[in-house]
BABALO-729713 format. One record per residue (C-alpha): residue number from 0; x, y, z. Coordinates in nm, 2 decimals. Example, Ala and Ser with C-alpha at 12.3 -4.5 7.8 and 13.67 -1.06 7.14 Angstrom:
% residues 2
+-----+--------+--------+--------+
: num :   east :  north :     up :
+-----+--------+--------+--------+
:   0 :   1.23 :  -0.45 :   0.78 :
:   1 :   1.37 :  -0.11 :   0.71 :
+-----+--------+--------+--------+
//
This chain:
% residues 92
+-----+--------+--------+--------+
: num :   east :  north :     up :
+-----+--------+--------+--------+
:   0 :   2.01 :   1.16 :  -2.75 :
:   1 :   1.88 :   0.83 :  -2.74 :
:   2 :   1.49 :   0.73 :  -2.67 :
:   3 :   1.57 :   0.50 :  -2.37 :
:   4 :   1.15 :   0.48 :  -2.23 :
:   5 :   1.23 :   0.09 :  -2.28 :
:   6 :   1.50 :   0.08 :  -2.04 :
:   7 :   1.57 :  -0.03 :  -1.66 :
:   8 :   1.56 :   0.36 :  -1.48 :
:   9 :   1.89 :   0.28 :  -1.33 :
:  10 :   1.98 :   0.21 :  -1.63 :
:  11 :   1.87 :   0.54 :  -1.78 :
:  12 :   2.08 :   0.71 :  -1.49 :
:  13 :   2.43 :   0.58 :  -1.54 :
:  14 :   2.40 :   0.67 :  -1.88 :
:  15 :   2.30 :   1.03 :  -1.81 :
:  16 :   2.54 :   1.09 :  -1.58 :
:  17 :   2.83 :   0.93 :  -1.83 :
:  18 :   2.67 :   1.22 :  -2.06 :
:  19 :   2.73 :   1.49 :  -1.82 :
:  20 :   3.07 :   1.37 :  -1.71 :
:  21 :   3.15 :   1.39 :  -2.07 :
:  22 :   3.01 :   1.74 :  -2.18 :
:  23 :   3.28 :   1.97 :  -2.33 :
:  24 :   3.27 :   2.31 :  -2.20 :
:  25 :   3.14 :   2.46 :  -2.59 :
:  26 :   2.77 :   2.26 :  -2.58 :
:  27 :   2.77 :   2.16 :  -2.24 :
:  28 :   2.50 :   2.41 :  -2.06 :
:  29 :   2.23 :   2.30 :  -2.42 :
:  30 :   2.33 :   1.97 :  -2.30 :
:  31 :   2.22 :   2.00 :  -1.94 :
:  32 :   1.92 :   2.17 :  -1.99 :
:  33 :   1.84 :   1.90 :  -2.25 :
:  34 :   1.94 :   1.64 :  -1.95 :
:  35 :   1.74 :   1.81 :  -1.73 :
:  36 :   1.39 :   1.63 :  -1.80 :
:  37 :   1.52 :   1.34 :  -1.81 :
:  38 :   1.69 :   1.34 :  -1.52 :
:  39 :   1.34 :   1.44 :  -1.37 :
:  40 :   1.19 :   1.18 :  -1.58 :
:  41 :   1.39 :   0.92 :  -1.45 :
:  42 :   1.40 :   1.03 :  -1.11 :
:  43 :   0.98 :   0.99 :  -1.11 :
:  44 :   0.99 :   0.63 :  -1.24 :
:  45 :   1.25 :   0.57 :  -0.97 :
:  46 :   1.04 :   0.72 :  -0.70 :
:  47 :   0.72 :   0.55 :  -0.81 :
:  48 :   0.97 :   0.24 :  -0.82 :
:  49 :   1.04 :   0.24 :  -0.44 :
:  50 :   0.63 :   0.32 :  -0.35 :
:  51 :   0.53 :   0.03 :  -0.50 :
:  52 :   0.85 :  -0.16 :  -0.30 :
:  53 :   0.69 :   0.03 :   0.00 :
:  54 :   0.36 :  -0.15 :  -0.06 :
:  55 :   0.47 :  -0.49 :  -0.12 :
:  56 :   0.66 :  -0.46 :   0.22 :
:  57 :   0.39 :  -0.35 :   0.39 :
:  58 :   0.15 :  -0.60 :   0.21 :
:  59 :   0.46 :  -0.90 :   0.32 :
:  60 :   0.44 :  -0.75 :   0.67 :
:  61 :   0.08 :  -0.76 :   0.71 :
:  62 :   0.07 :  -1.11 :   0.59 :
:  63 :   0.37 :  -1.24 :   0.81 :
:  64 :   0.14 :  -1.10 :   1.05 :
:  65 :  -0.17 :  -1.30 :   0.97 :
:  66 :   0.00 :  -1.57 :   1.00 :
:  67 :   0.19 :  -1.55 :   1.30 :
:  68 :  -0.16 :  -1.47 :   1.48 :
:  69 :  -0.34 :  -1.82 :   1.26 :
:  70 :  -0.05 :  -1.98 :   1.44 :
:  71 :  -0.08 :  -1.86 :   1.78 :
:  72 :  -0.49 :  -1.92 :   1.75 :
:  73 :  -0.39 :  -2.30 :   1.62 :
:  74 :  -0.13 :  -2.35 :   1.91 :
:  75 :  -0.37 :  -2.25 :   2.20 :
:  76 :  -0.66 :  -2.49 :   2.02 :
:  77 :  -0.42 :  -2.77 :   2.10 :
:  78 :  -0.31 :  -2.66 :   2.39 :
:  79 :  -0.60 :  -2.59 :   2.56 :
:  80 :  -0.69 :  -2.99 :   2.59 :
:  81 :  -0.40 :  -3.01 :   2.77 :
:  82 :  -0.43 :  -2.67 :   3.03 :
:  83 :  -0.75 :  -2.86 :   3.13 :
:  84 :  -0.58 :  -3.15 :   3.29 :
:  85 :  -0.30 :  -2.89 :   3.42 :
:  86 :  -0.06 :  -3.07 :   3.15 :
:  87 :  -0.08 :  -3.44 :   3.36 :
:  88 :  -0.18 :  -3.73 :   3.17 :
:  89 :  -0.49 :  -3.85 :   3.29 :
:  90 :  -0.61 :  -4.20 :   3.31 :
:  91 :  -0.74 :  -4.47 :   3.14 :
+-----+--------+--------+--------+
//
C-alpha cells in the first residue's frame, strides 16, 4: 500500500475499492483487514467534508437572508414617501 494522506478522499476511495475488486482469493481477507482503516479513514475525512459543506450552506442561507430583509427595509424607506401621499403626485 501506498501513503495517499495527500490525496483528494474520493480519490483515496476509487482506489480502494479497485484494490478490493482486485484481491485474489490467497491474500485477500490480510488485504481487507488492511483496507479496513482506511476505508474508515477515508470515510471520516469524507464526513467531516460534507459538515463543513453543511456550514457553508447554512452560513450562504443566513446571509441570502440578511440581505433579502436589508432589501425589504430599503424598499419600504422609499416607499414610504410615497404611501403618505396615497401614491398621487402632489403639487407644486
Amino acid at each position: 500500500m501506498t501513503d495517499q494522506t495527500g490525496d483528494d478522499p474520493l480519490l483515496q476511495l476509487r482506489r480502494l475499492a479497485t484494490t478490493v475488486r482486485n484481491a485474489n482469493r490467497r491474500d485477500s481477507r490480510r488485504r481487507l483487514l488492511a483496507l479496513e482503516s482506511q476505508v474508515r479513514a477515508v470515510r471520516g475525512e469524507l464526513s467531516a467534508r460534507c459538515r463543513r459543506l453543511v456550514e457553508d450552506i447554512n452560513a450562504a442561507g443566513a446571509h441570502i437572508s440578511a440581505i433579502n430583509a436589508y432589501a425589504r427595509c430599503a424598499s419600504l424607506g422609499r416607499g414610504s414617501v410615497q404611501g403618505r401621499a396615497n401614491g398621487k403626485v402632489t403639487g407644486n
